[in-house]
N, C-alpha and C positions, 0 to 999 in steps of 0.2 A: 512593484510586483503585481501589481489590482489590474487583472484580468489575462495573464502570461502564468500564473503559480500553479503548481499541485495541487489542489486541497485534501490535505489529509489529516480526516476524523476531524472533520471543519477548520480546520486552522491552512493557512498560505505556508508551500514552502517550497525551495527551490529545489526540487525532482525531478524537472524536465531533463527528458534523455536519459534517465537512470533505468535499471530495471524494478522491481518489484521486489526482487531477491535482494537488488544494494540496499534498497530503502528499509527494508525489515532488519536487514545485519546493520546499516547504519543505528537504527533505530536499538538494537542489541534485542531486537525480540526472539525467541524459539519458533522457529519453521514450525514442530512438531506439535505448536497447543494452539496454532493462529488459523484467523479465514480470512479471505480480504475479497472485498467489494469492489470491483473499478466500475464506474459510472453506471452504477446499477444493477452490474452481471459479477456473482460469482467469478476470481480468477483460480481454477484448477492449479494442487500446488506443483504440480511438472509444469505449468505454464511461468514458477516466479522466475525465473532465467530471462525467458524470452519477450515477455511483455515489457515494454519498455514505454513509460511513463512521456505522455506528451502535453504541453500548457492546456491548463484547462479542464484535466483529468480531475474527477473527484474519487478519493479512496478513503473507503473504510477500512480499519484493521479492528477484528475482534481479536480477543484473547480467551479461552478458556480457563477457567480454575473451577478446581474441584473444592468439594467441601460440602458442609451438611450441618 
């Protein structure tokens, strides 16, 4: 997989060709508390549909939580 993978929140994984939206619902995260980074830039969340992950992409996903 070294130099063909996803990297996501630094770890390899196989996401090429998925969208953004699969990889979050694979992942079982909540659309409505996340932000995601693709190689540097903010992806807008009406973008997680259409964006579609290709080798080599690096992605962050935040999560928010509240608390105090």
């Amino acid at each position: 997989m070294e130099g063909c993978a996803v990297i996501i929140n630094g770890v390899q994984e196989a996401a090429e060709g998925k969208s953004v939206a699969q990889v979050l619902q694979e992942k079982g995260i909540d659309l409505s508390n996340v932000a995601v980074e693709r190689n540097g830039e903010i992806v807008p969340k009406r973008q997680y549909d259409s964006v579609i992950l290709t080798a080599e992409d690096r992605l962050e996903i935040v999560s928010f939580v509240g608390g105090g």
